[in-house]
The first five atom37 places (N, CA, C, CB, O) and aatype in JSON, in Angstrom:
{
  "aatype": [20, 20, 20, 20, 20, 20, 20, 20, 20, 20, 20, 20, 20, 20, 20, 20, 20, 20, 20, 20, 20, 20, 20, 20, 20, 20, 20, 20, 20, 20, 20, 20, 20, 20, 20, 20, 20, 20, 20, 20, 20, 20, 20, 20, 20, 20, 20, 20, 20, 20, 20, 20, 20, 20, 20, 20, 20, 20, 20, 20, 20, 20, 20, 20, 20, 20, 20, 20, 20, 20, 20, 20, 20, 20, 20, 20, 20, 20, 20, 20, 20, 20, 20, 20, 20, 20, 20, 20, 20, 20, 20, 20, 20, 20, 20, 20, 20, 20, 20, 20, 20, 20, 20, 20, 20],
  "atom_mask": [
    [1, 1, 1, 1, 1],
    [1, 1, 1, 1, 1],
    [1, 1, 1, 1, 1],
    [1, 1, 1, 1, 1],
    [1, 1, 1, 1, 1],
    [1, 1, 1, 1, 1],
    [1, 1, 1, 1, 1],
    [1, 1, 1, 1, 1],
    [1, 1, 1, 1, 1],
    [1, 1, 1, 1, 1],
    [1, 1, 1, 1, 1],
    [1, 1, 1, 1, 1],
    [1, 1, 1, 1, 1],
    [1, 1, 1, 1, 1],
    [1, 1, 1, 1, 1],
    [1, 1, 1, 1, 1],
    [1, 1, 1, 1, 1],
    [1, 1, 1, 1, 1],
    [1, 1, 1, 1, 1],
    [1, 1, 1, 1, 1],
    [1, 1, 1, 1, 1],
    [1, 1, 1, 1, 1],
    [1, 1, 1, 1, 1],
    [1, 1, 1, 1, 1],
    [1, 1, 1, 1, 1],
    [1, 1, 1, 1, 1],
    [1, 1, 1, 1, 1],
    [1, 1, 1, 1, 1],
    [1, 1, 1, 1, 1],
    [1, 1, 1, 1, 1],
    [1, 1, 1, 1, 1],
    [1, 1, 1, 1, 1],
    [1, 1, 1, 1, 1],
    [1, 1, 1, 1, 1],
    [1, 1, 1, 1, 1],
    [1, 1, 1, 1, 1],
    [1, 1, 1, 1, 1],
    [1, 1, 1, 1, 1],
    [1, 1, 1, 1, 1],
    [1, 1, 1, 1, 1],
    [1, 1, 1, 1, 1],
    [1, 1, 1, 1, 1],
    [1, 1, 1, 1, 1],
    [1, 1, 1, 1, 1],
    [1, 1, 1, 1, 1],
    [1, 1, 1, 1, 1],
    [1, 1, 1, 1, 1],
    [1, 1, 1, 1, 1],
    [1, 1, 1, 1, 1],
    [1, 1, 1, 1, 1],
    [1, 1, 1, 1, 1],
    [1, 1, 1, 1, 1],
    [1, 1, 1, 1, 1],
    [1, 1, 1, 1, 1],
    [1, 1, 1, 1, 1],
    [1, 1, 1, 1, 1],
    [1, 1, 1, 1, 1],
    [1, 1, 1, 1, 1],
    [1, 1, 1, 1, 1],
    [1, 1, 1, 1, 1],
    [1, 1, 1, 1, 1],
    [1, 1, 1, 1, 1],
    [1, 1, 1, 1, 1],
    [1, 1, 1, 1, 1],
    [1, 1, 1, 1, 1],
    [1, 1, 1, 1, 1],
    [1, 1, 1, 1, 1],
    [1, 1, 1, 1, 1],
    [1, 1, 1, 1, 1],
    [1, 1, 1, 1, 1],
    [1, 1, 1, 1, 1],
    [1, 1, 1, 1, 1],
    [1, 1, 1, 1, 1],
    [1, 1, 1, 1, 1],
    [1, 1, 1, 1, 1],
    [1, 1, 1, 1, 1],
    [1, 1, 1, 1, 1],
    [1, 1, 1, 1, 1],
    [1, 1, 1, 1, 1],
    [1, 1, 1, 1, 1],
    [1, 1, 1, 1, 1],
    [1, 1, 1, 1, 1],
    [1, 1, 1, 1, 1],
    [1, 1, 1, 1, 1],
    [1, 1, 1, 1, 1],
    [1, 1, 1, 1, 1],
    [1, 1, 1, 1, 1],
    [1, 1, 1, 1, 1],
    [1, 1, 1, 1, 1],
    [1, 1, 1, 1, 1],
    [1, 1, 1, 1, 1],
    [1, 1, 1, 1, 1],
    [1, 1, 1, 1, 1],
    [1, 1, 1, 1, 1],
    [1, 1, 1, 1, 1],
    [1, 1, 1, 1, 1],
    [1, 1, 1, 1, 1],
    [1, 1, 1, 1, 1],
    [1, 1, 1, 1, 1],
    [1, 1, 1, 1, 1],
    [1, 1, 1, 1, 1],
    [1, 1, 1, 1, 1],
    [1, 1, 1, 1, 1],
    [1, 1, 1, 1, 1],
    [1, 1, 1, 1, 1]
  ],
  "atom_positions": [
    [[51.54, 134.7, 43.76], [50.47, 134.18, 44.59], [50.98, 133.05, 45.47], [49.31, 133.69, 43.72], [50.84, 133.13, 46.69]],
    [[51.58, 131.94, 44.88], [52.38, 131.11, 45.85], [53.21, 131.55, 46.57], [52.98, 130.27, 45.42], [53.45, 130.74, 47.47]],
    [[54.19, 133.07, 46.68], [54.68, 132.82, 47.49], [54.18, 134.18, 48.5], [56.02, 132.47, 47.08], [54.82, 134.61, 49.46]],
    [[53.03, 134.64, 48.07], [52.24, 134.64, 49.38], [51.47, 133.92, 50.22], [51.65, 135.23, 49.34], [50.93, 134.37, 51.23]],
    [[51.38, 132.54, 49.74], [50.45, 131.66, 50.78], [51.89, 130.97, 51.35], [49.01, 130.36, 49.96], [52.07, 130.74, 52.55]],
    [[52.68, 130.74, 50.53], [53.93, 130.26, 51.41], [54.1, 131.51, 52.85], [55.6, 130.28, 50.16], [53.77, 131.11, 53.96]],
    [[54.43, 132.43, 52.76], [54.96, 133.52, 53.01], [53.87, 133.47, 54.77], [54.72, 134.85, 51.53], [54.36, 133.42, 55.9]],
    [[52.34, 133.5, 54.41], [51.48, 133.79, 55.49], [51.32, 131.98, 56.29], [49.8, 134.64, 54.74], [50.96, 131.83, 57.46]],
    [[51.65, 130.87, 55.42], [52.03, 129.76, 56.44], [52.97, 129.8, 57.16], [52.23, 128.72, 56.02], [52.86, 129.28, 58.27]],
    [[54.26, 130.45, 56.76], [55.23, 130.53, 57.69], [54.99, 131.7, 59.04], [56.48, 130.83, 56.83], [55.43, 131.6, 60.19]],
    [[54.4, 132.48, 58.63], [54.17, 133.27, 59.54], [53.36, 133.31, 60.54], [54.05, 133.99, 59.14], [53.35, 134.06, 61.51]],
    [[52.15, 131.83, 60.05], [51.47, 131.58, 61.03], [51.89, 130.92, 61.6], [50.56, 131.34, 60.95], [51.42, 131.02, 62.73]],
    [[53.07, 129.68, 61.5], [53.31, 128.72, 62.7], [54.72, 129.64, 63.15], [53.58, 126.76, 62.22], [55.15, 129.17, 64.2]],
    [[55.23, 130.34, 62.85], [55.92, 131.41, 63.62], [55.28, 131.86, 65.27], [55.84, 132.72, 62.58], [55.86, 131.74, 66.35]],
    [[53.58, 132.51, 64.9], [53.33, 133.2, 65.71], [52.55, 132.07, 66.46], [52.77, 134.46, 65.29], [52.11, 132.36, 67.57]],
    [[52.26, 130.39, 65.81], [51.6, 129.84, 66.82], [52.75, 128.92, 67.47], [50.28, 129.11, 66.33], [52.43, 127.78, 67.81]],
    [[54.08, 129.38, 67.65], [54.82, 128.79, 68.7], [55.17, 128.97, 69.67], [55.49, 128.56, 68.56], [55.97, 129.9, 69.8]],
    [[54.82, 128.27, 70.76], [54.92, 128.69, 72.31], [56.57, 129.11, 72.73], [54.37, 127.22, 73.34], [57.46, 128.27, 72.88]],
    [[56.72, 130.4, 72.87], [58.33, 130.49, 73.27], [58.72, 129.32, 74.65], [58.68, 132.37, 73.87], [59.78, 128.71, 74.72]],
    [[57.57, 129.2, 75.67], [58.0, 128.45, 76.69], [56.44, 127.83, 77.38], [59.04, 129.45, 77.74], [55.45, 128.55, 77.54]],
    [[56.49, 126.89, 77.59], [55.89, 126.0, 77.88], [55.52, 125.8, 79.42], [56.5, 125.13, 77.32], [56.15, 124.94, 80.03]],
    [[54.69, 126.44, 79.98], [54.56, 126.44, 81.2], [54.55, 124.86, 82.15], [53.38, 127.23, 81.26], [55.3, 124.72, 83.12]],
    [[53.91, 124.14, 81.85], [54.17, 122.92, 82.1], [55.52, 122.16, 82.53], [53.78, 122.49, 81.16], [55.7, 121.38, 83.45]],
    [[56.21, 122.55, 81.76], [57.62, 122.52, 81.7], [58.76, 123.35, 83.02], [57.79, 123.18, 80.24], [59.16, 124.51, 83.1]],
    [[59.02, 121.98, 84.02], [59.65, 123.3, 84.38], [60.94, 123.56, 84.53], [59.25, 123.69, 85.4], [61.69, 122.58, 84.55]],
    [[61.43, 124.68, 84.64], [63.11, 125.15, 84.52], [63.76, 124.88, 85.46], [63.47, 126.54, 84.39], [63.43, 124.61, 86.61]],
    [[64.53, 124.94, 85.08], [66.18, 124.74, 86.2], [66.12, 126.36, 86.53], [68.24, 124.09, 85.11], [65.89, 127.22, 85.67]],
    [[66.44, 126.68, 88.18], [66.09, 128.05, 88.63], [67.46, 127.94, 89.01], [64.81, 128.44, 89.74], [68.22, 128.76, 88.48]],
    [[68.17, 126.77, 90.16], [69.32, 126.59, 90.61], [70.3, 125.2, 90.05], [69.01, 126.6, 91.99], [69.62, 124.48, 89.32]],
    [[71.12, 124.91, 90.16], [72.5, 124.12, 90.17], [73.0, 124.14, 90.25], [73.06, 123.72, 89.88], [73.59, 124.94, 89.54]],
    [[74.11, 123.09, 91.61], [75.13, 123.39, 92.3], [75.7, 121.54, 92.08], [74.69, 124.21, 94.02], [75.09, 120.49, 92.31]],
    [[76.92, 121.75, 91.62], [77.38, 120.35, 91.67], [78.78, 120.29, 91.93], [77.1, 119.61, 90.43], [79.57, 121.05, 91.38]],
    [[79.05, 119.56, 92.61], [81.03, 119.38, 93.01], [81.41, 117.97, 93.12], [81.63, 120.07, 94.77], [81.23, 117.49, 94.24]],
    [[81.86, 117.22, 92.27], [82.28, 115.88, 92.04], [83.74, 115.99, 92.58], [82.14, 115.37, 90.45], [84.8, 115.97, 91.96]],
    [[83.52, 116.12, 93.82], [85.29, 116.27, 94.56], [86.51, 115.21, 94.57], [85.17, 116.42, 96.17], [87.55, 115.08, 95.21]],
    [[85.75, 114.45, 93.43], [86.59, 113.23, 92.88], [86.37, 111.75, 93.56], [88.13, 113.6, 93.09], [85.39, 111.46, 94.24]],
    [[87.27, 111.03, 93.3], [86.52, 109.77, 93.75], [86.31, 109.0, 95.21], [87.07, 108.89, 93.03], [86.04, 107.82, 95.45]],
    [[86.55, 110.13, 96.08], [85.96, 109.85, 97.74], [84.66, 110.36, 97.94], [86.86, 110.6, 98.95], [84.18, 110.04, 99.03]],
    [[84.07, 110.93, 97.35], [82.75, 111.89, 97.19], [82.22, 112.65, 96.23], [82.76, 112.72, 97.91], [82.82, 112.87, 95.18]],
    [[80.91, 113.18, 96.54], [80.11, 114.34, 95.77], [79.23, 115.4, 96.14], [79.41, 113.86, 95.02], [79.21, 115.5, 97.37]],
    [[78.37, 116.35, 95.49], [77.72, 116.32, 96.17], [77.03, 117.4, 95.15], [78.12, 116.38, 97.53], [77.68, 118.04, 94.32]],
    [[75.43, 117.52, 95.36], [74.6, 118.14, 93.93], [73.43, 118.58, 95.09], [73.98, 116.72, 92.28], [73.16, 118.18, 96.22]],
    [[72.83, 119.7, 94.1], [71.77, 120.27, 94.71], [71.2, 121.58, 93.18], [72.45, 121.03, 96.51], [71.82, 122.37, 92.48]],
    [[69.81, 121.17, 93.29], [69.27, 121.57, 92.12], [67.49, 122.25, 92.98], [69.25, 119.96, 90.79], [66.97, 122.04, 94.07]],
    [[67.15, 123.01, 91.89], [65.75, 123.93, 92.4], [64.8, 124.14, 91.09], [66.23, 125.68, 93.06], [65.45, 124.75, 90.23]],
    [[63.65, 123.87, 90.71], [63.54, 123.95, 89.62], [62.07, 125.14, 89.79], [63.51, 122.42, 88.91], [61.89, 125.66, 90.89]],
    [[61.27, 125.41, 88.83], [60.42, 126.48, 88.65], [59.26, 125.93, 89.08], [60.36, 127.05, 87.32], [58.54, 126.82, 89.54]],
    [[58.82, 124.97, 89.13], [57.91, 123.79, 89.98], [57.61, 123.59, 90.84], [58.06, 122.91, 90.11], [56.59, 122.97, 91.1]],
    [[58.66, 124.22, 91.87], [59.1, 123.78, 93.49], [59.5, 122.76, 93.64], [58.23, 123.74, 94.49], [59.59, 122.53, 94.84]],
    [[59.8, 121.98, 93.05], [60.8, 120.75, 93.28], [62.19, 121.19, 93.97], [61.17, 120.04, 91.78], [62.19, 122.42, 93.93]],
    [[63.02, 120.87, 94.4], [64.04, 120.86, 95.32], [64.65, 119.38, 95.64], [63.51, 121.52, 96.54], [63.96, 118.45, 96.06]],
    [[66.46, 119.3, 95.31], [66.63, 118.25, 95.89], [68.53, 118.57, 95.53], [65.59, 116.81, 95.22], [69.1, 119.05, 94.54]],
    [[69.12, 117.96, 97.06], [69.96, 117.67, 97.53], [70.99, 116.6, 97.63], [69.61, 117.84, 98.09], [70.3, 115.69, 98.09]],
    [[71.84, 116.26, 97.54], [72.24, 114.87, 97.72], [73.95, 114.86, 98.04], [71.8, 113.99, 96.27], [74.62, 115.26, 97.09]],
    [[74.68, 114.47, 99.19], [75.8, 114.29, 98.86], [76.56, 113.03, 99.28], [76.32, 115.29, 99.2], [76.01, 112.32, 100.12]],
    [[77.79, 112.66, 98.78], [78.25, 110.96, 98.92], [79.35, 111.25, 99.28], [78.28, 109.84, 97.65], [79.99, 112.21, 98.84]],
    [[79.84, 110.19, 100.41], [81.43, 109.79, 100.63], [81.56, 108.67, 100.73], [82.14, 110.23, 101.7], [80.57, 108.04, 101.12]],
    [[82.47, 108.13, 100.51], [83.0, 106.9, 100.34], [83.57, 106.76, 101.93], [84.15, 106.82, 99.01], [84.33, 107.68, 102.25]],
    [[83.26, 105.62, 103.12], [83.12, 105.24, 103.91], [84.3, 103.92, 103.89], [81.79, 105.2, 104.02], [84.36, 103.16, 102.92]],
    [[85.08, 103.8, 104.94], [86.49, 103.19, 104.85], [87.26, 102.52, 103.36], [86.39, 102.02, 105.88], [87.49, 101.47, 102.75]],
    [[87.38, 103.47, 103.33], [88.31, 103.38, 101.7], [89.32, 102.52, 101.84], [89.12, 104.81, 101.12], [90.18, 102.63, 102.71]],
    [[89.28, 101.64, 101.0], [90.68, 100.69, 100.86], [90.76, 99.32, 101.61], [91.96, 101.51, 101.44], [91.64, 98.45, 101.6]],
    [[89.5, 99.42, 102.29], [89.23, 98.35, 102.83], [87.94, 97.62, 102.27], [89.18, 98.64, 104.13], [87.01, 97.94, 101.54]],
    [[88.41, 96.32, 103.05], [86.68, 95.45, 102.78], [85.49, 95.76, 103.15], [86.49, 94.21, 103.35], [84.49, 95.1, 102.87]],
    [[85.49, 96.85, 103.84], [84.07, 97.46, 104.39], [83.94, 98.94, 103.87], [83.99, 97.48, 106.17], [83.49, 99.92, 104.47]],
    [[84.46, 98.85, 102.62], [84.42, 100.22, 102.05], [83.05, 100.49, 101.25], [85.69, 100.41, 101.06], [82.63, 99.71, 100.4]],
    [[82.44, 101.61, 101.6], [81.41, 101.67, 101.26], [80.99, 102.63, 100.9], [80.87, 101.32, 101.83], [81.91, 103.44, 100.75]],
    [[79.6, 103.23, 100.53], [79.33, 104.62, 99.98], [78.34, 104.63, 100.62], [79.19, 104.97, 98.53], [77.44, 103.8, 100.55]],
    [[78.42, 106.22, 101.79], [77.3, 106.5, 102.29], [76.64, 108.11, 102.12], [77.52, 106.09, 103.62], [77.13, 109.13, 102.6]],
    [[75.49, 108.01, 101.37], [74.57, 108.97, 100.92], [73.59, 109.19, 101.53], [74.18, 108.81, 99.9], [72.74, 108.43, 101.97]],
    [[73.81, 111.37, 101.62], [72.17, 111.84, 102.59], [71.94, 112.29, 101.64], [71.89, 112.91, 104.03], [72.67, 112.27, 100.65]],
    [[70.77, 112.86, 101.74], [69.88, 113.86, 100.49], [68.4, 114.17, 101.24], [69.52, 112.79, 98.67], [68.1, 113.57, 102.27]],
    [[67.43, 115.24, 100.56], [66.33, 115.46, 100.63], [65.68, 115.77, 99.03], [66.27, 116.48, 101.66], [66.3, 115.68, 97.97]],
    [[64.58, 116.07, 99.18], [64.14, 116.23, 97.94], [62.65, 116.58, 98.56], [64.38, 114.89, 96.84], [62.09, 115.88, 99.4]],
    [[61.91, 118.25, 97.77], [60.83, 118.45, 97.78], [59.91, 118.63, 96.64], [60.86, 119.19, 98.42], [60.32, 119.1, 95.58]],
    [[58.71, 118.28, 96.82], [57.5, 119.17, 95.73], [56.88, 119.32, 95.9], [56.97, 119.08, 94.8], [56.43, 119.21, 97.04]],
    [[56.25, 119.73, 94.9], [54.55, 120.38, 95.4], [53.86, 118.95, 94.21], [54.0, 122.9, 94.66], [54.4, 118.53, 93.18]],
    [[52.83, 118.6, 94.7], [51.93, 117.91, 93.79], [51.26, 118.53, 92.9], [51.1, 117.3, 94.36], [51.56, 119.71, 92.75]],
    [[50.16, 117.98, 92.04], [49.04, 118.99, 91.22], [48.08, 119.81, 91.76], [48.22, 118.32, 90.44], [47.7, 120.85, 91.24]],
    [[47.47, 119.1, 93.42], [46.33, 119.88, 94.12], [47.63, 121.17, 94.79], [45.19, 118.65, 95.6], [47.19, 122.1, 95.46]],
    [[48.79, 121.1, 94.61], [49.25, 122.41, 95.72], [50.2, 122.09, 96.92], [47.87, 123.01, 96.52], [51.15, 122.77, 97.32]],
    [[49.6, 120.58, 97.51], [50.43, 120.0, 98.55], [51.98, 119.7, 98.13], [49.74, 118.7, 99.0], [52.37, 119.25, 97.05]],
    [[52.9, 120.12, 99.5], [53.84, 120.06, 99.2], [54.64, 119.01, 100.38], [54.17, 121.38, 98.95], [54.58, 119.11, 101.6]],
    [[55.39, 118.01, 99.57], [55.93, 117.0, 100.03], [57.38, 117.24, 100.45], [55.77, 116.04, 99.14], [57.99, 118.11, 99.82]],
    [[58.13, 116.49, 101.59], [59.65, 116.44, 101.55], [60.25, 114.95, 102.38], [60.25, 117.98, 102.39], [59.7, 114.12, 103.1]],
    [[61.2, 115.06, 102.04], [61.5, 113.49, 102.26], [63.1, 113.34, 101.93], [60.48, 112.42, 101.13], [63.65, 113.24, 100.84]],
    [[63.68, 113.36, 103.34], [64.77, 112.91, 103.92], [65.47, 111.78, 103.48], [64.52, 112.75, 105.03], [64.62, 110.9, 103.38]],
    [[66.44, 111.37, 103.21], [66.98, 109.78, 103.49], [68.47, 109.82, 103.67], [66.64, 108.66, 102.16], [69.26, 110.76, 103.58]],
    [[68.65, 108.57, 103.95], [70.58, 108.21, 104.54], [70.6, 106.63, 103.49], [70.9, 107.66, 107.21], [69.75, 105.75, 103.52]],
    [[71.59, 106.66, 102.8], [71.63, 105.35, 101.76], [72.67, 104.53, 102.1], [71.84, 105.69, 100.19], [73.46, 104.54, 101.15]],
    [[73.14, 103.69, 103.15], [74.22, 103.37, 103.37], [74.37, 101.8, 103.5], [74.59, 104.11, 104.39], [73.62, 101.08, 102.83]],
    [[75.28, 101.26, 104.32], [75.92, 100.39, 103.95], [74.56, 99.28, 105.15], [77.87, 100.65, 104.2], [74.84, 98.14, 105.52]],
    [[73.2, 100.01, 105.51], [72.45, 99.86, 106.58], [71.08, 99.59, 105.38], [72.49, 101.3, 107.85], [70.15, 98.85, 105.69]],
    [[71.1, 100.15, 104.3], [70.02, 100.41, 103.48], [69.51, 101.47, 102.94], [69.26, 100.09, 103.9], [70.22, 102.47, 103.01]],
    [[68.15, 101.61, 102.25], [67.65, 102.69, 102.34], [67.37, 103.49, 103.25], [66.98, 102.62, 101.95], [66.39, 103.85, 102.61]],
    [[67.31, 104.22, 104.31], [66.55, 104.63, 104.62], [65.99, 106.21, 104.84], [66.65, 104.01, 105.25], [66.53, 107.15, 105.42]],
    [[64.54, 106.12, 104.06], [63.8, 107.72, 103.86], [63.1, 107.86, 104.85], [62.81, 108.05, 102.6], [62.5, 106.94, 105.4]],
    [[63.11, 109.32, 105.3], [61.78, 109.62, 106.28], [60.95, 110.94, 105.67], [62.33, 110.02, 108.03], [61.6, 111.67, 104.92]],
    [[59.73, 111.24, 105.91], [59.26, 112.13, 105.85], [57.74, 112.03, 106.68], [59.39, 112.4, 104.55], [57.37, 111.11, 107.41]],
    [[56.92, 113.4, 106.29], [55.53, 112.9, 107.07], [54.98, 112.2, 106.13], [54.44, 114.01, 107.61], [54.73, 111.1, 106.64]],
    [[54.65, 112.21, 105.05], [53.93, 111.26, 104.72], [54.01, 109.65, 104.1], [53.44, 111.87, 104.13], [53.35, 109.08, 103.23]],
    [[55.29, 109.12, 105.08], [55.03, 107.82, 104.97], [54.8, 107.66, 105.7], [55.58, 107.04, 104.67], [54.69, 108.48, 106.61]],
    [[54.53, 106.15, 105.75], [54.0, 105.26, 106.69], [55.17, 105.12, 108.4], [53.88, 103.66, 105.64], [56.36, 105.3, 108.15]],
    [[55.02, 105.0, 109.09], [55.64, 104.6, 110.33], [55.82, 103.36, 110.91], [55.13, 105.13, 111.13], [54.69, 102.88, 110.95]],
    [[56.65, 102.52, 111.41], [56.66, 101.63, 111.77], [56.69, 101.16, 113.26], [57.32, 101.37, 111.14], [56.7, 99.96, 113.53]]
  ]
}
């Protein structure tokens, strides 16, 4: 008798486990090349619609104005559906992102 109630608990949280979790979302793409220490560069896609890009070089090397300058984008979709994207350049100038929905100056 116990080890049929053992037997039908296991079998119930067997069948009440979610193989995958919709909420959750997957890696669809990944692309990465760490071309060593003058640069990089990554780009990923996930099941979400998220999307995002990014690559770096190192900007006069060996000198005092050596610096690291990074582009990238990156998209999504929000919860209502809308879908966002947004540009930027990270350099030795600042941040700077663009897209439509920031602000303008």
């Amino acid at each position: 008798m116990k080890f049929a109630i053992v037997l039908l608990a296991v079998l119930a949280a067997a069948v009440a486990v979610p193989l995958e979790d919709p909420r959750v979302a997957q890696i669809v793409r990944y692309e990465s090349d760490n071309i060593g220490t003058d640069g990089y560069k990554f780009a990923y896609e996930t099941s979400d619609g998220t999307a995002r890009q990014e690559a770096g070089e190192v900007k006069n090397l060996g000198t005092e104005q050596e610096a690291i300058a990074v582009r990238g984008s990156i998209s999504w979709v929000d919860k209502d559906g809308q879908k966002y994207s947004l540009s930027f350049v990270a350099d030795e100038n600042g941040f700077q992102p663009e897209g439509a929905h920031l602000p303008h100056a």
